[in-house]
C-alpha positions as a printed Julia matrix, in Angstrom:
444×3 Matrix{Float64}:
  0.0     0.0     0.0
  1.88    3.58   -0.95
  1.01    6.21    2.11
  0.29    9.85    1.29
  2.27   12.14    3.77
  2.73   15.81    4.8
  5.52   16.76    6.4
  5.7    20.13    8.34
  8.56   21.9     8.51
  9.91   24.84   10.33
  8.94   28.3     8.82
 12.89   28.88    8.92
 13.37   25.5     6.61
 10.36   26.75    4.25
 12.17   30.0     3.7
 15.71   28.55    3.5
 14.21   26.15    0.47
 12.57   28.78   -1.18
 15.65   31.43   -0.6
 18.13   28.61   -2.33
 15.36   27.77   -5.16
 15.78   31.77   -5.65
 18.97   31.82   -5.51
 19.64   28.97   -7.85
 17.09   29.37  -10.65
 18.88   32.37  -12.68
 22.2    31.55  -12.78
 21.23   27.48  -14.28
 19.83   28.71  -17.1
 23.39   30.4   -17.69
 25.63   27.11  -16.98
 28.31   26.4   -19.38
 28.08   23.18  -21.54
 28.27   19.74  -20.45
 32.23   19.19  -21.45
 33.58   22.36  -19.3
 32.33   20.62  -15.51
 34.72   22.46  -13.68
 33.23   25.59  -15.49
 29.63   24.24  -14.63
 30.44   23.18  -10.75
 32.26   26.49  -10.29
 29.23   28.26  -11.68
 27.12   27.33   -9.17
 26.35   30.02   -6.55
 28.31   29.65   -3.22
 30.74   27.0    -4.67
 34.02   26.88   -5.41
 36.93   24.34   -6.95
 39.71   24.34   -4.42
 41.61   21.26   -6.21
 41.55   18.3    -8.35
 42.94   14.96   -7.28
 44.39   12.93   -9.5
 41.54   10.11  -10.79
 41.15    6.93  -13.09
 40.26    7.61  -16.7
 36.78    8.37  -17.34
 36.61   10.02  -14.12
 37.59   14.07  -12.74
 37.7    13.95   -8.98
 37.18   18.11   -7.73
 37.73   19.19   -4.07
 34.88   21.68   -3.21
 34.03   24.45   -0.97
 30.14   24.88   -0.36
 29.12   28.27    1.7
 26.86   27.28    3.91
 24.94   29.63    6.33
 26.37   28.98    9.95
 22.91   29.18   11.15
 19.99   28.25    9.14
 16.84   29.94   10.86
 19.21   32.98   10.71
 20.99   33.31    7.15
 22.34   36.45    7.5
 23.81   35.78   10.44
 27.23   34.35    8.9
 28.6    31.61    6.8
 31.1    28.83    6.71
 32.64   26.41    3.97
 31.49   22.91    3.86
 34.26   20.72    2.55
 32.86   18.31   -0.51
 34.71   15.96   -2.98
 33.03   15.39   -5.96
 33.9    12.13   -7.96
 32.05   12.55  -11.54
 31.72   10.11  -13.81
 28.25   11.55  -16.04
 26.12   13.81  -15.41
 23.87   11.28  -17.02
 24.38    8.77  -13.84
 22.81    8.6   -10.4
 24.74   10.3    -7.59
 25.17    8.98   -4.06
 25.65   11.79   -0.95
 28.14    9.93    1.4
 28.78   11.61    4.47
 30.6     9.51    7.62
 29.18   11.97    9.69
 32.29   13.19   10.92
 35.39   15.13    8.8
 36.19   14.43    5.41
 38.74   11.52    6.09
 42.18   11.12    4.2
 40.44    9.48    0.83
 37.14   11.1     0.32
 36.93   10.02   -3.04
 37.34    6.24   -2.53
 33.7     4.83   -3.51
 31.22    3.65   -1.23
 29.01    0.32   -1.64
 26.3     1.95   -3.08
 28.03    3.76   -5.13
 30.38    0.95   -6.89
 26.85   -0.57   -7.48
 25.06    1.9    -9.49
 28.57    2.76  -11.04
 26.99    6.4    -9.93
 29.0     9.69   -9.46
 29.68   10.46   -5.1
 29.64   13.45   -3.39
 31.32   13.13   -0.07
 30.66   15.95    2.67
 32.24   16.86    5.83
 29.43   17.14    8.59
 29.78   21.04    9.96
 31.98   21.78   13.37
 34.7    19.05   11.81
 37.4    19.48   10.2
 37.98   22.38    8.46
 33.77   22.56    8.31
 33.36   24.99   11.36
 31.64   28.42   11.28
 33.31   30.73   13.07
 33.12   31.55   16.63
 31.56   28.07   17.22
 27.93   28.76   18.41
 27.54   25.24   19.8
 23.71   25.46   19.23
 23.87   25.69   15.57
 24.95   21.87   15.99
 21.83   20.38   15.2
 20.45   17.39   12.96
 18.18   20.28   11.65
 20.86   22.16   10.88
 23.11   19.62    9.5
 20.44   18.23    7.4
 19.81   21.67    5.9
 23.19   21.36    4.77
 23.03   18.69    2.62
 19.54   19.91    1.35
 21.08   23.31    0.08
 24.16   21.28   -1.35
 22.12   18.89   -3.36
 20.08   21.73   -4.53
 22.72   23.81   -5.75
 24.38   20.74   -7.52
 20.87   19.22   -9.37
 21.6    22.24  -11.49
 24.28   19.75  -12.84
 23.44   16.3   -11.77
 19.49   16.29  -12.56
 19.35   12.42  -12.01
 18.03   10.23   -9.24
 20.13   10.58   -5.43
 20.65    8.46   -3.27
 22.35    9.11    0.12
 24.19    6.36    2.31
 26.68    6.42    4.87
 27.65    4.14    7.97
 27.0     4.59   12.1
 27.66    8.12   12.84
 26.89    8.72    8.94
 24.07    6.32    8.25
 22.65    8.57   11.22
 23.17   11.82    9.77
 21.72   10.01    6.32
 18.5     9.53    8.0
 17.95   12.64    9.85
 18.09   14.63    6.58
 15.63   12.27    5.2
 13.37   13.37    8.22
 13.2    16.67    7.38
 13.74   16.51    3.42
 12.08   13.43    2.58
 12.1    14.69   -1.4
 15.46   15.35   -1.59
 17.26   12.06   -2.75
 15.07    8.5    -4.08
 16.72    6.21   -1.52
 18.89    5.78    1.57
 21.08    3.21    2.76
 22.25    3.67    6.56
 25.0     0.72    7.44
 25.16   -0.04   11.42
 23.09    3.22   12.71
 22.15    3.69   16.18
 18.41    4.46   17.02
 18.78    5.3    20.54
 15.05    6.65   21.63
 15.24    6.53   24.84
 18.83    7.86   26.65
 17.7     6.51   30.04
 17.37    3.16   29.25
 20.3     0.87   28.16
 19.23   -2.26   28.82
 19.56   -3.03   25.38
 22.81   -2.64   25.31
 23.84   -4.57   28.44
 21.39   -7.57   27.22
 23.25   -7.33   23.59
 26.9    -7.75   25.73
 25.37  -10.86   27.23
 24.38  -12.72   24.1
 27.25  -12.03   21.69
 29.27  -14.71   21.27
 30.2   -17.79   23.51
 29.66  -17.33   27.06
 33.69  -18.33   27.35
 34.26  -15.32   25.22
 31.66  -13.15   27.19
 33.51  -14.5    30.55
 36.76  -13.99   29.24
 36.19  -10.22   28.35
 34.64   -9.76   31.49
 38.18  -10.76   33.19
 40.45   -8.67   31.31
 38.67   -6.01   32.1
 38.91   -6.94   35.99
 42.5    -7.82   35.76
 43.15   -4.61   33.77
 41.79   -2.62   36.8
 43.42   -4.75   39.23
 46.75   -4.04   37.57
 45.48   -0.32   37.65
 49.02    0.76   38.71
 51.09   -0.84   36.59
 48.67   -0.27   33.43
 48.41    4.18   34.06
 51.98    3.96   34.03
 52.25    2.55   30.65
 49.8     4.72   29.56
 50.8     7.76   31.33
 54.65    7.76   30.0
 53.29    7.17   26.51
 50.83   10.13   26.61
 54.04   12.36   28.12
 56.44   10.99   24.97
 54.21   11.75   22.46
 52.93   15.17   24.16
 49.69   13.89   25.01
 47.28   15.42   27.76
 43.71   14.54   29.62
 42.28   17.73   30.81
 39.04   16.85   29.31
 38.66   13.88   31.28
 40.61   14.51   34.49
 43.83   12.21   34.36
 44.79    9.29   32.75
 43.51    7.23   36.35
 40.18    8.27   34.78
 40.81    7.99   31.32
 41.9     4.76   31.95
 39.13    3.65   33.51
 36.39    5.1    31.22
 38.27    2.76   28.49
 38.09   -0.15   30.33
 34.17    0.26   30.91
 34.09    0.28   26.64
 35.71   -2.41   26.31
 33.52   -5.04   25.68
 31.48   -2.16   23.47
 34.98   -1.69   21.77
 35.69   -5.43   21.31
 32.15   -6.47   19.29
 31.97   -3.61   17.75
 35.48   -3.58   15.52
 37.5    -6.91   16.13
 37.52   -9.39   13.26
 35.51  -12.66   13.86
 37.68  -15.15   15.84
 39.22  -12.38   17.83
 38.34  -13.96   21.1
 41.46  -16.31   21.22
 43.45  -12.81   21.13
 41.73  -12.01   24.46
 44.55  -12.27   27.41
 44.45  -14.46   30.79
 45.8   -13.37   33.85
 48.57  -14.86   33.18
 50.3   -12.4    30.9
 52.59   -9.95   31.69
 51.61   -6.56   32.33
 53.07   -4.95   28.88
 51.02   -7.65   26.62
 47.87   -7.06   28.58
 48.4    -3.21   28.23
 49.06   -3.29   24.81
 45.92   -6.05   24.07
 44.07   -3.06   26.25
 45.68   -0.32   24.45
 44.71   -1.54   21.0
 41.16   -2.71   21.55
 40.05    0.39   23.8
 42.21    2.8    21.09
 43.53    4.23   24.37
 44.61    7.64   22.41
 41.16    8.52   22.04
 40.74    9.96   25.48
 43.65   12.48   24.66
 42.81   16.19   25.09
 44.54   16.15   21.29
 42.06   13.76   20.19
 38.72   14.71   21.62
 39.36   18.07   20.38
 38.87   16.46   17.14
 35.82   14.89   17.9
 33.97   17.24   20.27
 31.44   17.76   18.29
 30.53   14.22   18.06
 30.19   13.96   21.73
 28.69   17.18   21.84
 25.67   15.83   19.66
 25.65   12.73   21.52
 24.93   14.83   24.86
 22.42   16.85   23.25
 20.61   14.76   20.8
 21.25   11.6    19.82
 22.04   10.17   22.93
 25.08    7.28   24.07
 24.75    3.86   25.97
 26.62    3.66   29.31
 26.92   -0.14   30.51
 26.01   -2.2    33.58
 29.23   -3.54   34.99
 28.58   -5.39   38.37
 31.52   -7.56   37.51
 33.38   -4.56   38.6
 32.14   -3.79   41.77
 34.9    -3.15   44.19
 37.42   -2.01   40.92
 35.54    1.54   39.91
 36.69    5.07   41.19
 34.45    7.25   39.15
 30.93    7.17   39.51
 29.49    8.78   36.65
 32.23    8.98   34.63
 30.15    7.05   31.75
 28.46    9.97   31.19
 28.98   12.33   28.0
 29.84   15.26   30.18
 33.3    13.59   30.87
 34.51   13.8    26.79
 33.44   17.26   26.38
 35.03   20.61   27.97
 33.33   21.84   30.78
 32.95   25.54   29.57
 30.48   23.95   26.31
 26.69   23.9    27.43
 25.52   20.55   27.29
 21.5    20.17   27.63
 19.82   17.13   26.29
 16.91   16.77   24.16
 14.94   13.59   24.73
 12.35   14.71   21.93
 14.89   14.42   19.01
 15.16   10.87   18.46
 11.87    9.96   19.58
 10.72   12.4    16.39
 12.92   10.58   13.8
 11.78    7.33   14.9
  8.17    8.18   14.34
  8.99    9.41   11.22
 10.67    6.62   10.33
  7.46    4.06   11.39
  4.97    6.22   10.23
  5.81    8.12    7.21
  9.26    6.75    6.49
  9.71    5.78    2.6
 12.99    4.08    0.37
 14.78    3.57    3.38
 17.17    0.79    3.63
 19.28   -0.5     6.93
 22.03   -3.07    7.2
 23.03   -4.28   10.76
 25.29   -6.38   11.94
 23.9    -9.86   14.25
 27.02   -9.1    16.66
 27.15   -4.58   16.57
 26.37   -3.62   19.85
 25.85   -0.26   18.86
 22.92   -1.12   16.94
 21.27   -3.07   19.86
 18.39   -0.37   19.67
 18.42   -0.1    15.92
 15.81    1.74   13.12
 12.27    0.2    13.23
 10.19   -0.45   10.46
  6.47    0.98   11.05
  2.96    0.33    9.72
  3.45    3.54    8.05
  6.94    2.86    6.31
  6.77    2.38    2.65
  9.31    0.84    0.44
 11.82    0.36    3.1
 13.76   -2.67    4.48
 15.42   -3.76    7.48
 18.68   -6.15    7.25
 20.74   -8.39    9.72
 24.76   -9.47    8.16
 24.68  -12.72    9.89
 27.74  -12.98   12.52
 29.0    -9.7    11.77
 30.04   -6.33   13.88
 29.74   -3.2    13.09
 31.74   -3.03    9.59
 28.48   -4.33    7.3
 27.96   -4.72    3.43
 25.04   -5.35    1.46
 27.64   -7.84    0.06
 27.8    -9.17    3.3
 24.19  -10.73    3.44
 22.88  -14.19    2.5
 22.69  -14.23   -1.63
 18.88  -13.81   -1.61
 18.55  -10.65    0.6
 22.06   -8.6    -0.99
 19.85   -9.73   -4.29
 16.85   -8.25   -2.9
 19.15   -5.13   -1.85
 20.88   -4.59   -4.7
 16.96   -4.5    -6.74
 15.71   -2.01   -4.62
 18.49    0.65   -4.58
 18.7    -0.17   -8.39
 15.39    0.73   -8.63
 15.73    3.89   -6.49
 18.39    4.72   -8.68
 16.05    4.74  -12.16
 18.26    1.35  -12.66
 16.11   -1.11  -12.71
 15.42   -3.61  -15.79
């Protein structure tokens, strides 16, 4: 059955669409001809060609600079650049948005699944406040899914003036979030989504998800085995700071942020297990240590699993904005540990609050989520997710709804949080591959 929907936006969003439809519609009619693209992309309004990266025939591969308004209820109140890499093949071919939520990443023009599929041209943004994405003076508010959504809307509105074909937008976790949220508010912008291994986390109060997820990955050897080297890593609390305090002083490193590496040390420990399912290969569970080792292989096992430099002061600068939306919006799992009762020093230190500098207003907004969810169930449409059985962070994941239309929901057996549509049984990445062929204009 197809569902007829209406979708209210803000009176800000209405007027942002209509100013960029305005501001678009002269200048199009003026583009130069199909063979001069850097001519045509530079003739957009707002955009510029900043460099071209060296690309496989048949391809031109453009770095681009987008102005975006740092605030879109407010316009006129200042404007940033929004990093994009274009990789064009035709403008005669579908186009996939990519965007890993986060900065651009060292090879922003290496294709994604989707793309590689529907042999399409990419555009791959960097999500504003990272990177070289941030407006100036950092108004922390203007770090919305709103806003961040707008963003893409104006950038594939400016750039339809060249690539008229079908979208489709995909990205993974933190990205396969973002992918969604613009669908929420511009459901008309692209024909399709695919969101790999993206949290749905309605309710920030309530992890029990998560903790019941830890206890049914795997063996319960492996389960029991995590479960002790994170014990025997707090027992060995002493000898494991060390280690990680005269790294962080060789290479320069600081924790501020988080109060001391006693505490960043901890906090690591209590993700372990999160760590562990989410990124180690299969069979990773032999790697796990026994009390037994010595102190430098358990640190190191540690070390690599919890990607101890993370809870740097040089590293969560980087990603401050990512905990800053989890603390406001889209909320973050903390776990039940009462295998460590008697270990812990920090109550609370689970909490978002403890990644993100104290002088940045953090205040949480329970509605978000809970509004993209009913969207999703109600009046989602051509919306396709692709979890892993084993990814904790999808424990809570996107629901499919009475209302949904088009849309499908599917499981990688055995696998984390790294998922393909390759990665499915041959029936359902057959199944896949139909639909976002489809969504493309592809289909036979």
């Amino acid at each position: 059955m197809t569902h007829t929907t209406r979708l209210r936006l803000p009176l800000s969003a209405l007027l942002m669409t209509l100013l960029t439809v305005t501001e678009l519609a002269t200048p199009a009619a003026a583009q130069p001809p199909d063979g001069d693209l850097r001519a045509r992309i530079a003739a957009i309004p707002g955009m510029r060609v900043v460099g071209e990266r060296p690309a496989d025939p048949g391809q031109t591969i453009l770095d681009l600079a987008y102005r975006q308004p740092t605030d879109h209820h407010h316009p006129g109140k200042g404007f940033f650049d929004q990093r994009v890499t274009l990789v064009h093949k035709s403008t005669r071919r579908p186009v996939v948005l990519y965007s890993n939520g986060y900065d651009l990443g060292g090879s922003p023009q290496r294709p994604t699944e989707p793309t590689t599929l529907l042999d399409a041209n990419q555009i791959t943004t960097e999500h504003r406040f990272f990177g070289e994405s941030r407006p100036e003076g950092a108004d922390w508010s203007t770090l919305t899914i709103w806003q961040a959504a707008s963003d893409h809307h104006r950038l594939i509105t400016a750039l339809k003036a060249v690539y008229g074909g079908p979208w489709i937008s995909t990205g993974g976790s933190k990205g396969g979030m973002a992918a969604v949220y613009h669908r929420r508010f511009y459901p008309h912008d692209v024909a399709g989504t695919v969101a790999y291994a993206a949290p749905n986390n309605t309710d920030d109060r309530d992890d029990r998800a998560h903790d019941a997820r830890l206890e049914q990955i795997g063996t319960a050897e492996c389960r029991a085995a995590i479960k002790s080297v994170q014990r025997e890593g707090l027992i060995r609390r002493h000898a494991m700071t060390e280690r990680y305090g005269r790294w962080a002083e060789a290479d320069g490193k600081t924790f501020q942020t988080i109060g001391g590496v006693d505490r960043a040390f901890e906090l690591a420990v209590l993700r372990l297990p999160m760590m562990f399912w989410m990124h180690q290969p299969p069979g990773s569970c032999v790697s796990v240590p026994t009390a037994e080792v010595t102190d430098d292989t358990l640190y190191a096992w540690i070390a690599k699993v919890t990607q101890l430099p993370v809870y740097t002061d040089q590293t969560l600068a980087a990603f401050t904005p990512y905990f800053y939306q989890l603390g406001t919006q889209l909320g973050y799992a903390q776990f039940a540990t009462p295998h460590l009762d008697g270990l812990l020093r920090y109550p609370g230190i689970q909490e978002i609050r403890s990644y993100v500098p104290r002088d940045i207003d953090l205040r949480f907004r329970p509605a978000a989520m809970k509004d993209v969810d009913r969207w999703v169930r109600r009046r989602g449409s051509s919306l396709m997710f692709v979890n892993g059985e084993n990814d904790v962070a999808t424990a809570e994941p996107f629901r499919l709804g009475n209302g949904t239309h088009d849309s499908f929901l599917f499981t990688v057996p055995d696998a984390n949080h790294h998922v393909s549509i390759g990665g499915l049984r041959a029936d359902e990445a057959q199944e896949a591959t139909a639909a976002l062929r489809r969504w493309a204009g592809l289909a036979r």
